[in-house]
Structure formats: C-alpha cells, structure tokens
C-alpha positions in Angstrom: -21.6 15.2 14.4 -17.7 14.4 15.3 -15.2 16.4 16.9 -14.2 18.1 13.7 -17.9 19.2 13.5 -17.9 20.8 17.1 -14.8 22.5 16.5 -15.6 24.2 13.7 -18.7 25.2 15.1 -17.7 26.0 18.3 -13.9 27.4 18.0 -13.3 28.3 14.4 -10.6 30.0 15.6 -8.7 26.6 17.2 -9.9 24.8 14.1 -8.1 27.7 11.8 -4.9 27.5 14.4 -4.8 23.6 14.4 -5.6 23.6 10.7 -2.3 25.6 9.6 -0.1 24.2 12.0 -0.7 21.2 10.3 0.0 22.5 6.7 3.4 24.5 8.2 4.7 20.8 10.6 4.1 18.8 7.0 4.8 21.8 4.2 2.6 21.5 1.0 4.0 18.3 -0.3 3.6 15.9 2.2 0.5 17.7 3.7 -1.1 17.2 0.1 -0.1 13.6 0.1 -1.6 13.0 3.4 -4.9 13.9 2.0 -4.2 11.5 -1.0 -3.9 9.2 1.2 -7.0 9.5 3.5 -8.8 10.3 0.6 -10.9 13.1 3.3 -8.8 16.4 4.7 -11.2 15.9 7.9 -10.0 12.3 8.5 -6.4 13.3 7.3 -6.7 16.0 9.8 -7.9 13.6 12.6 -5.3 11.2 12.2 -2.5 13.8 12.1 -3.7 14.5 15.8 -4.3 11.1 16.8 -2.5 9.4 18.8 -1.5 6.2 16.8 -0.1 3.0 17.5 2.0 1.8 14.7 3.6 5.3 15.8 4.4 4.1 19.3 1.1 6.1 20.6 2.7 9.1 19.6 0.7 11.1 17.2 2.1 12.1 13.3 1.6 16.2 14.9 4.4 15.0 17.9 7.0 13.8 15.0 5.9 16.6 12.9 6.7 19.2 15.9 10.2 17.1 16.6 11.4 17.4 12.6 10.3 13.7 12.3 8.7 13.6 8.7 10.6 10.3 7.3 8.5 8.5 9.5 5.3 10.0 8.8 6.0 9.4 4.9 6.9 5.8 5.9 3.6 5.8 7.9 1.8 6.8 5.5 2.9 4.6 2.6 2.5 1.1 4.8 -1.3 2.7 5.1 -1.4 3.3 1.5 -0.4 0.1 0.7 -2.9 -1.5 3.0 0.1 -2.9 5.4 -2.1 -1.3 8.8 -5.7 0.2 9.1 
C-alpha cells in the first residue's frame, strides 16, 4: 500500500481536494497530457506533488500554483523523451 492508498482510505475528502486542485492548476489539456505521460493518473498524481529535482526541488503543484505551466510542459516532454527518469 503507498501513500495514494492511505489517502484514499483514510481522507477521501483530502484525496478529492488534492485531486481537483490538480485538474484546475493544469486545466484539462495539460492535466490529460500528464497522465499520457506517466502512463498511471496515481503516479501522474504523485509526481505533480513531488518535490523534483530537474525542477530545482520545487514540485510541478508549486509552478502550477505560481502560473508556471511552460515549465511543467517542458518538464514533461524531456521525461517523455527519456532525457531524465
């Protein structure tokens, strides 16, 4: 069981919460291409909360938040195209 697991066991309501803002930060279109990419909405969703280090150890949901979301496209693409793991 993983994080996502106890979440949605234990705090549907966070999960529901954390869930959407996710969807409004991104809109449809790149929030649908973010699960293309990770090929999983649950490890789309984890790495959209992560902190990550090709980011500067700031997570996608920070640059999201700050109207950032050319460099969460860019992010995306160089994992895409295999260019970071």
């Amino acid at each position: 069981m993983d994080i996502l697991d106890i979440l949605k066991e234990e705090s549907p309501e966070l999960y529901k919460k954390l869930r959407n803002n996710m969807y409004d930060f991104l809109g449809f279109g790149l929030c649908k291409r973010t699960f293309e990419v990770f090929r999983n909405k649950d490890k789309a969703f984890n790495w959209f909360y992560s902190k990550i280090i090709a980011l500067e150890n700031k997570r996608p949901y920070d640059l999201a938040k700050e109207g950032n979301l050319s460099e969460i496209e860019n992010e995306l693409k160089r994992i895409e195209h295999g260019l970071i793991e």
